[in-house]
Wavefront OBJ file of the C-alpha trace (Angstrom):
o trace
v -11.240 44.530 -8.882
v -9.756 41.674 -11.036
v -9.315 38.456 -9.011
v -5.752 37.427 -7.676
v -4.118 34.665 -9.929
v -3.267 31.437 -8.260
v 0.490 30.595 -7.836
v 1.873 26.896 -7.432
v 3.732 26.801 -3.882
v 7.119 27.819 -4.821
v 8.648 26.180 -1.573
v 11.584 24.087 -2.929
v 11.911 20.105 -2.467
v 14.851 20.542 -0.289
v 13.134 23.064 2.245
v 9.713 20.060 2.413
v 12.297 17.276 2.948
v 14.085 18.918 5.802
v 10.627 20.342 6.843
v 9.147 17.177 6.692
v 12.142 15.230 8.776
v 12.100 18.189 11.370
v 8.840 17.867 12.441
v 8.783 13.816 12.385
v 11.522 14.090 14.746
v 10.270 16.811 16.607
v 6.929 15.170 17.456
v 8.258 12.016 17.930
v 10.262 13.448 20.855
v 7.525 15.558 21.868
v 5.364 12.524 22.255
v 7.894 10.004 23.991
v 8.671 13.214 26.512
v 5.241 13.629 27.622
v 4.979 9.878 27.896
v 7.771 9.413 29.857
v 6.979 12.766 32.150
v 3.169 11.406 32.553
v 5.055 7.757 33.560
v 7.630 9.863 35.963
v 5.056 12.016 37.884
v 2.515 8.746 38.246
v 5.035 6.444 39.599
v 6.394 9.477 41.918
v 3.047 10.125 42.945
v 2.471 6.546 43.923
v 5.769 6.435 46.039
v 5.076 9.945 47.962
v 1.727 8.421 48.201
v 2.935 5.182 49.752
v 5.486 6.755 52.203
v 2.560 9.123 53.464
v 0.667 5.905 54.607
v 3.979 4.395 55.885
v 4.512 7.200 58.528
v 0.537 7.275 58.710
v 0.637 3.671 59.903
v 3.899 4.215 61.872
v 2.758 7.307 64.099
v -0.663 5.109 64.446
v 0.772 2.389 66.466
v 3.071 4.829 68.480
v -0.172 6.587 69.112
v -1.819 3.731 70.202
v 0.487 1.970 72.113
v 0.984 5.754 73.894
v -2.829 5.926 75.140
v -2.782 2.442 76.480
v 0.409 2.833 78.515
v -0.281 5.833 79.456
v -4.256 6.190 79.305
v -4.045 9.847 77.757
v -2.182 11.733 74.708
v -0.206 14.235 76.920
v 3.345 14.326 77.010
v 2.946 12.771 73.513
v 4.995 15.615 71.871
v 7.783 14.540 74.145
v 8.102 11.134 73.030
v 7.939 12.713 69.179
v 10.714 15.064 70.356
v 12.646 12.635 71.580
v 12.481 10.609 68.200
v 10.895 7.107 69.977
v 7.537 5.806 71.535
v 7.326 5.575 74.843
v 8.556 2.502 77.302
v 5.723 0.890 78.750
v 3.606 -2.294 77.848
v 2.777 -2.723 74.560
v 4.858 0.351 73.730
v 6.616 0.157 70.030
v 9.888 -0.412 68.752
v 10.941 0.862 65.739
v 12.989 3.663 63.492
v 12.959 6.921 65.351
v 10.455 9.085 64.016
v 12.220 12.312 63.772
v 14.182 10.015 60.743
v 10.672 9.812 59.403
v 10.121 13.790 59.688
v 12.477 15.008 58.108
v 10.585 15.272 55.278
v 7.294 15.288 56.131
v 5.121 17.645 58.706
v 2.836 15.599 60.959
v 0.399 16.630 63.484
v -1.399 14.478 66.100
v -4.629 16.070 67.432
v -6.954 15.018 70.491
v -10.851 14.718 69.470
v -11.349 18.254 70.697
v -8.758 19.236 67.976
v -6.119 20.691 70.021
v -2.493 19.798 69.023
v -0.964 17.263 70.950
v 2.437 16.586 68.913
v 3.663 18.555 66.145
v 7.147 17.355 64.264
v 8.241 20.971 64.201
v 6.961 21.651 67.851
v 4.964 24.421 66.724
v 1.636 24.279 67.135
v 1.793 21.997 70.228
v -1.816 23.133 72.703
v -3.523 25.454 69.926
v -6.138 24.708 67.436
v -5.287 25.236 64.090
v -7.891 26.109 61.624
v -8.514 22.910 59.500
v -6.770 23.240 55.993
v -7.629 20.299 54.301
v -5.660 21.206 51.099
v -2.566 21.363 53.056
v -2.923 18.323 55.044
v -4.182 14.641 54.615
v -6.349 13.232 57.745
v -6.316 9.969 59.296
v -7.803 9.093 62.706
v -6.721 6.467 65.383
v -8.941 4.516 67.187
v -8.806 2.205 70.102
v -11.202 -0.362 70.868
v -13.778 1.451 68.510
v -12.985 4.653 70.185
v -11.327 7.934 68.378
v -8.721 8.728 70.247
v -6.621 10.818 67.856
v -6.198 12.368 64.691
v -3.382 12.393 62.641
v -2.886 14.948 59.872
v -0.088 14.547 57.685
v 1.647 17.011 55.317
v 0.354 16.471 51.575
v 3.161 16.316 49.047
v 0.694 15.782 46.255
v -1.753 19.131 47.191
v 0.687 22.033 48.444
v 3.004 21.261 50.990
v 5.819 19.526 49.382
v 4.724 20.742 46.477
v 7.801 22.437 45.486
v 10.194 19.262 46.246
v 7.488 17.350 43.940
v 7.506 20.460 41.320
v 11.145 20.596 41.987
v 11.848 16.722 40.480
v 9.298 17.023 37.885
v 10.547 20.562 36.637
v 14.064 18.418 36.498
v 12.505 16.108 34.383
v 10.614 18.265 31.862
v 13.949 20.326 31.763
v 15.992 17.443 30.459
v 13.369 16.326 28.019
v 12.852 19.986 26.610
v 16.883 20.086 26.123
v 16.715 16.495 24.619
v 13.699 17.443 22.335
v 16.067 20.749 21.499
v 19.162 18.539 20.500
v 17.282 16.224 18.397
v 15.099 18.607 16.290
v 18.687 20.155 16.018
v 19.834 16.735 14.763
v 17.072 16.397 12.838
v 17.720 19.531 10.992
v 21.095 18.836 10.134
v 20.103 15.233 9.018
v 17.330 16.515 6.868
v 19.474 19.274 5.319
v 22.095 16.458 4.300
v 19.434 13.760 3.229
v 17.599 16.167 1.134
v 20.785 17.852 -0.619
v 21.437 13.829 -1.106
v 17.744 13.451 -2.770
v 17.400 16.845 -4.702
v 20.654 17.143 -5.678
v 20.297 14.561 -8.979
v 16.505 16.097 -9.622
v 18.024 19.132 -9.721
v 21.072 18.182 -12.015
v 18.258 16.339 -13.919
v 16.146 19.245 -14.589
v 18.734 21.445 -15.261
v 18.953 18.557 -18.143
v 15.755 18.596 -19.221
v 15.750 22.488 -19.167
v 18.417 22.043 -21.704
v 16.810 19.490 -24.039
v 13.731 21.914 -23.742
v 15.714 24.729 -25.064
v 17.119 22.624 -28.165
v 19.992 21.247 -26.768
v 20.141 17.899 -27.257
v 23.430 17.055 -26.806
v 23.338 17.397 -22.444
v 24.027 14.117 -20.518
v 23.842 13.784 -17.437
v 25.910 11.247 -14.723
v 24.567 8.079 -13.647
v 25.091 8.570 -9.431
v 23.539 8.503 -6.357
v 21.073 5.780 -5.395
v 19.492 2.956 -7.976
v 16.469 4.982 -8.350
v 18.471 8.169 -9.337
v 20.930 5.822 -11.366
v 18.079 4.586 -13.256
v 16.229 7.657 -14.007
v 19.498 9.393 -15.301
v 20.410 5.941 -17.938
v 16.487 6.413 -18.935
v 17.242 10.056 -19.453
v 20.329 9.705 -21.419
v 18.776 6.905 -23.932
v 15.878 9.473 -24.680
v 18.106 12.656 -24.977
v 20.202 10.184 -27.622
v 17.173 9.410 -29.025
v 16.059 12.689 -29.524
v 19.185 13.374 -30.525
v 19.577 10.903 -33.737
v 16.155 11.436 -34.554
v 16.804 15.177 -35.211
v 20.338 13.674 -37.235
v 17.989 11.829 -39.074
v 15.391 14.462 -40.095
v 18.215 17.044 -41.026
v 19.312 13.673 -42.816
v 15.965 13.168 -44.168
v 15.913 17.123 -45.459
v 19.101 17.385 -47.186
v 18.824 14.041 -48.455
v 15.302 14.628 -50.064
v 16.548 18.076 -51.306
v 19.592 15.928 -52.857
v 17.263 13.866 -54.674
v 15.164 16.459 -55.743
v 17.415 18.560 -56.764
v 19.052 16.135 -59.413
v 15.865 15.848 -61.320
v 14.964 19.317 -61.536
v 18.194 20.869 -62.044
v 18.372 18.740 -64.981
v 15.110 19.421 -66.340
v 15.195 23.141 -65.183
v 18.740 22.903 -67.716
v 17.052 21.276 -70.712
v 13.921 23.938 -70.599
v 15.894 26.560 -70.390
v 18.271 25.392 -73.359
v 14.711 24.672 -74.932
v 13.149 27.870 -74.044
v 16.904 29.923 -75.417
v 16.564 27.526 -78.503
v 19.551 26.481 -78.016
v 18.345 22.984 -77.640
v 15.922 21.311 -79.979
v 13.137 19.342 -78.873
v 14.001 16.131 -80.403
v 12.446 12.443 -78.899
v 15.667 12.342 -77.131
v 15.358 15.339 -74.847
v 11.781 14.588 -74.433
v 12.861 10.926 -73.234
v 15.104 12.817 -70.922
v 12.251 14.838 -69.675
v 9.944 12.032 -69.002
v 12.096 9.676 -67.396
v 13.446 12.585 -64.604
v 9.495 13.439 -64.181
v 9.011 9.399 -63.563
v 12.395 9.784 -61.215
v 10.187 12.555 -59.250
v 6.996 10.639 -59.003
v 8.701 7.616 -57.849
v 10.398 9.419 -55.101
v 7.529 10.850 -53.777
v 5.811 7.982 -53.235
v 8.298 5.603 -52.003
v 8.356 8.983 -49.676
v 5.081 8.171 -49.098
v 4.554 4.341 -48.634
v 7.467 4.728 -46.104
v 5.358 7.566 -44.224
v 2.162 5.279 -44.048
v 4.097 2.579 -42.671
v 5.905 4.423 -40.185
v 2.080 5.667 -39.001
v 0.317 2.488 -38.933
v -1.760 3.322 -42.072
v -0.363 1.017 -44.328
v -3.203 -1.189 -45.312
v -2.409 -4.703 -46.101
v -4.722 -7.499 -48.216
v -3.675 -10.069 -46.955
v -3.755 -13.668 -48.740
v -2.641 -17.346 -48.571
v 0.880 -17.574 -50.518
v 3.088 -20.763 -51.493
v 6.502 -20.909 -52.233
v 5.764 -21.778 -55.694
v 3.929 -19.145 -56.451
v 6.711 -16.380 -55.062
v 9.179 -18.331 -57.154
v 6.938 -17.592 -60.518
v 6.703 -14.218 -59.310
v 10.281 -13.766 -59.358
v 10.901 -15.471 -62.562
v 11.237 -12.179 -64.856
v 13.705 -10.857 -62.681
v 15.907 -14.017 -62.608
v 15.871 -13.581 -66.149
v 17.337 -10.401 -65.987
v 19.893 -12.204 -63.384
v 20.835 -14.626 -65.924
v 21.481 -11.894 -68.566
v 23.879 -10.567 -66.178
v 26.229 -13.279 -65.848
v 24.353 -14.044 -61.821
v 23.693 -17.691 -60.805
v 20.062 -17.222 -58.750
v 19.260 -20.434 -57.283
v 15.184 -20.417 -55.107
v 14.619 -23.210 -52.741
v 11.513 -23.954 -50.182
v 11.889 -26.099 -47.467
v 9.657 -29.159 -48.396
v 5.990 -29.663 -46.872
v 6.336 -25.824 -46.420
v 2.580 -24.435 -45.819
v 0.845 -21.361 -47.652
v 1.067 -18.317 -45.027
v -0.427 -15.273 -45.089
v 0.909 -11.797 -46.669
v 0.022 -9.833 -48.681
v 1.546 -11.004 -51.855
v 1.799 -6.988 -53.919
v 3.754 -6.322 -50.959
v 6.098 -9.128 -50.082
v 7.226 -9.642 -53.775
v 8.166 -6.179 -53.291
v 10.383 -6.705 -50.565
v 11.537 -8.946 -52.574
v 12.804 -7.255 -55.434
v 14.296 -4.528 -53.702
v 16.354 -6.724 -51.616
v 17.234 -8.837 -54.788
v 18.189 -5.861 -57.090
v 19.994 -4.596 -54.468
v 22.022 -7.889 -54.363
v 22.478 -7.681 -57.963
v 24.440 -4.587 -57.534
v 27.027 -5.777 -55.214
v 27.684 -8.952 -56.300
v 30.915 -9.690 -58.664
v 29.940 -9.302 -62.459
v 29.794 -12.664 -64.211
v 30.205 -14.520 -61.250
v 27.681 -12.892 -59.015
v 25.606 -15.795 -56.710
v 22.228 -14.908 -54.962
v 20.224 -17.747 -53.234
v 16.683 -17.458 -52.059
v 15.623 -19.707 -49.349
v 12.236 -20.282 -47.361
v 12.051 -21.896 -44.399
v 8.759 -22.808 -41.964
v 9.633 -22.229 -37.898
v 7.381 -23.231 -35.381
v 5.588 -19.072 -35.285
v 7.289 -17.708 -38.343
v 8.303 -18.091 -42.303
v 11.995 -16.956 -42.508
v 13.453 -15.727 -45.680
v 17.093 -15.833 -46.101
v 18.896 -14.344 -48.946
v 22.509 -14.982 -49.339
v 24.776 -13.116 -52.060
v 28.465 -13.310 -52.858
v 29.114 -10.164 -52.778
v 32.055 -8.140 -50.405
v 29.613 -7.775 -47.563
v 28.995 -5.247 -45.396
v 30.637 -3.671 -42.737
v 29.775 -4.120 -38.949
v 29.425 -0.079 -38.483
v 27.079 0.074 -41.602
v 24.322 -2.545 -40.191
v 22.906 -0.482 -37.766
v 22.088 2.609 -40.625
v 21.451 0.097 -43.717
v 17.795 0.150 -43.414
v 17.559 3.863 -42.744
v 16.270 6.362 -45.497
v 18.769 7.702 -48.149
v 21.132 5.674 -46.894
v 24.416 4.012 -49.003
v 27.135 2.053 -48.028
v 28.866 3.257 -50.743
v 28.591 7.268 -50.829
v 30.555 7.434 -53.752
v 27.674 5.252 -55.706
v 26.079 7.387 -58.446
v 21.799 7.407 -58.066
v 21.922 6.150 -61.578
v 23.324 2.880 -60.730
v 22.200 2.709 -56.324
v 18.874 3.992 -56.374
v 17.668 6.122 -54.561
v 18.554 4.956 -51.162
v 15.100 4.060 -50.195
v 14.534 0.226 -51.324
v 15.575 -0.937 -48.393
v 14.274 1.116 -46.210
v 10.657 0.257 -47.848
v 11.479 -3.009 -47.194
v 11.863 -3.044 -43.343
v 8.320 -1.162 -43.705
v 6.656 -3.947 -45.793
v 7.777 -6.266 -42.856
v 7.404 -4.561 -39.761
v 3.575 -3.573 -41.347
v 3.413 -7.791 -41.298
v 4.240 -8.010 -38.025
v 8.053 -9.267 -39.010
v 11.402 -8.426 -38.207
v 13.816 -8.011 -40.753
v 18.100 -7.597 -40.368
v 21.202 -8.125 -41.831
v 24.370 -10.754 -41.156
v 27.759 -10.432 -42.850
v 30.624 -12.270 -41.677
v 34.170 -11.186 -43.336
v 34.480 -12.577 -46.518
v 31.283 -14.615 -46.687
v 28.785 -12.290 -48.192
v 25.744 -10.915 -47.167
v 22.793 -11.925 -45.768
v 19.497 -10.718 -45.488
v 16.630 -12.124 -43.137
v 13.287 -11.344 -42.417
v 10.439 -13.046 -40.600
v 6.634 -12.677 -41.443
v 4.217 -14.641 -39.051
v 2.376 -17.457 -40.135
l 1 2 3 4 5 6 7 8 9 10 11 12 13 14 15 16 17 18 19 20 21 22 23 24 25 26 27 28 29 30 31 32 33 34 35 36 37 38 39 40 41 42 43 44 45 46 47 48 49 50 51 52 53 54 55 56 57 58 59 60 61 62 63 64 65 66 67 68 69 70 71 72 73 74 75 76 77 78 79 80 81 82 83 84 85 86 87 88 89 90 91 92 93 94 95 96 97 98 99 100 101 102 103 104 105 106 107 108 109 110 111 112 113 114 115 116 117 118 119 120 121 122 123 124 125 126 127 128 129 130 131 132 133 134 135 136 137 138 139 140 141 142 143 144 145 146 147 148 149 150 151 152 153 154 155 156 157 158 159 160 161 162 163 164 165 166 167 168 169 170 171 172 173 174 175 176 177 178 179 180 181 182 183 184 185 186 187 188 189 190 191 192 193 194 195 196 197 198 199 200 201 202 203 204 205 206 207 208 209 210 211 212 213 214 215 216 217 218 219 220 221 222 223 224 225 226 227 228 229 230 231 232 233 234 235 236 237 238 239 240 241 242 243 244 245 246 247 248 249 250 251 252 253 254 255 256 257 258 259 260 261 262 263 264 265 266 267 268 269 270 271 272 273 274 275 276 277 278 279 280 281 282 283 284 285 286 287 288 289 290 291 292 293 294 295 296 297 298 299 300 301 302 303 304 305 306 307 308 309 310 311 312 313 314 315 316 317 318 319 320 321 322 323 324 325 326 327 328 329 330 331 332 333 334 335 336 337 338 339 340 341 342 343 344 345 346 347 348 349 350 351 352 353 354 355 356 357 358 359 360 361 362 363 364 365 366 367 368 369 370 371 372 373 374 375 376 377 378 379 380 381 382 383 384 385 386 387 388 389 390 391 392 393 394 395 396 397 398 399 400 401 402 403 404 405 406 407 408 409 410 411 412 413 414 415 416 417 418 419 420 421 422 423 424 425 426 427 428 429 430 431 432 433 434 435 436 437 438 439 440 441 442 443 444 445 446 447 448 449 450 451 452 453 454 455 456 457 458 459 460 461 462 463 464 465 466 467 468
């Protein structure tokens, strides 16, 4: 018989909260109830228990004062009848004691245990069989002598125990209908409270349910308490993540199919116009040939570079570098500058200390943010400036160009892959959209920070930071 599969409790967050609130209250009430009814029946049991001695004490000195007027305990039943002790010397003034019997049945018996007074004038010359669980006795003495014996009704054993039972059933009656009203508060309260709590989960995992199923476009709405406020704003910035992330890889995919396909088409034209003969293969067409092939291969690994970097596995050898040596570096290409009609101007901050880099790398960042300069700036009367500067953590490079700058909403997507500010900009002349993206890798590998400034009509400006 195949074993039964185990099943997470399906009970839902709303049902445990109001569960959970219910039974707080519920035992909370339960326990201050049978405090307070263990508090009630004590201190009640103390006062019957301290009104039985009162009479005890009472009858007592009528008792006594009874046998020394009168030298025996007969007629005694008269003077109980007739609610006050008898006159004589000695004799005792006081409350009449059939206002002390009213609730409480007292007999008075001789030593031979016949009845001598009985509040309810019952049992008055008989000899009732002893109950002690019905009655409390006390005996009277005088002059060391027993003269009496007083047995009084016991509210605490069986006799009154009905008035007693009667109170205390009172009392556990009101706290059993108190205990009912609050666990019905309680249930009401922890309905409301946990439709409060689970209704945001819930609107978040509907959420979640939808980012799960490829929708990344679901928001939800910031309400309810901080907690919830703050867990919905840290659900919306990853869903908008998520969300340009997959831009950017369908981005990333037609753009690399873009670039590929340029290449190929043309050299998938040219060998077919080879193969059809309707094309001869002259040094020209092979020139053609070779320098789409190099187009490919370059791709591809600027493809790659950017992938290492974006993984960590971009290894670095890192070296001490001085400003004049990065300034010889970039001597061919100011050349080329020059040639162009572009005034390049390189300047160090003096005293500036070799730092570390790894020089392959930098010069490369470099160039790609220099030729990319060279494109935008005004022909013949282009500027670019070069500057290096030492901060107290940091070597900041800051390259300035003439050019029409750059827009504010093109800054946040210029260092992003395939990307041009100008669309219209043919690959021949803008590259293949990747310089600068290699760029921000080349830093961020060194532990920099690179970005862009461009205030109307001033140019732009390119930064980045490499530690020292």
């Amino acid at each position: 018989m195949p074993s039964k599969i185990w099943q997470p409790n399906k009970t839902g967050l709303t049902s445990r909260i109001t569960l959970v609130i219910l039974l707080v209250a519920v035992l909370s009430a339960a326990s201050s109830g049978v405090i307070a009814y263990l508090i009630s029946r004590n201190q009640f049991a103390q006062y019957v228990d301290r009104f039985s001695v009162n009479m005890v004490q009472r009858y007592a000195r009528m008792t006594e004062n009874y046998y020394l007027a009168n030298g025996t305990l007969e007629g005694l039943q008269d003077v109980m009848a007739a609610g006050r002790p008898g006159r004589g010397p000695g004799h005792m003034m006081g409350t009449p004691a059939n206002n002390m019997m009213m609730e409480r049945r007292l007999l008075i018996t001789d030593p031979a245990g016949i009845v001598v007074a009985d509040s309810e004038d019952l049992l008055v010359g008989s000899q009732p069989a002893p109950n002690s669980k019905s009655y409390s006795s006390y005996p009277v003495e005088v002059n060391g002598q027993a003269i009496a014996t007083i047995q009084i009704f016991s509210p605490l054993k069986r006799g009154l125990a009905s008035l007693e039972n009667s109170y205390l059933s009172e009392i556990r009656k009101y706290i059993a209908q108190a205990i009912s009203l609050l666990a019905l508060a309680a249930l009401l309260v922890g309905l409301l409270l946990a439709r409060r709590i689970t209704q945001p989960i819930n609107t978040l995992s509907s959420a979640i349910h939808e980012v799960a199923r490829g929708n990344l476009g679901v928001r939800v709405d910031c309400l309810g308490d901080r907690e919830f406020r703050e867990l919905a704003e840290d659900f919306n910035r990853m869903a908008e993540k998520l969300n340009s992330h997959e831009e950017n890889r369908n981005t990333l995919f037609a753009n690399i199919a873009h670039e590929l396909r340029t290449p190929l088409s043309i050299m998938r034209g040219n060998l077919e116009a080879i193969q059809a003969g309707n094309l001869e293969m002259t040094d020209a067409v092979k020139s053609a040939l070779v320098d789409e092939t190099i187009r490919l291969t370059r791709l591809v690994k600027d493809l790659e570079i950017i992938g290492q970097a974006e993984a960590g596995q971009l290894a670095l050898n890192l070296e001490f570098i001085t400003g004049d040596e990065i300034s010889e570096a970039l001597f061919p290409l100011q050349l080329s500058m020059e040639e162009a009609g572009i005034a390049f101007r390189f300047s160090a901050e003096p005293g500036l200390r070799p730092f570390k880099a790894d020089r392959h790398r930098l010069l490369q960042v470099l160039i790609n943010l220099l030729t990319n300069a060279m494109r935008h700036v005004p022909e013949n009367s282009g500027k670019i400036e070069l500057s290096l500067q030492q901060l107290p953590q940091n070597i900041e490079f800051r390259l300035q160009d003439n050019g029409p700058g750059i827009s504010a909403e093109d800054i946040p997507h210029l260092f992003e892959r395939f990307y041009r500010v100008d669309e219209s900009r043919s690959r021949e002349s803008g590259g293949t959209g990747l310089g600068l993206a290699i760029a921000r890798s080349y830093v961020e590998a060194h532990g920099g920070s690179i970005w862009v400034e461009s205030p109307p009509e001033q140019g732009a400006c390119f930064i980045f930071t490499l530690p020292r």
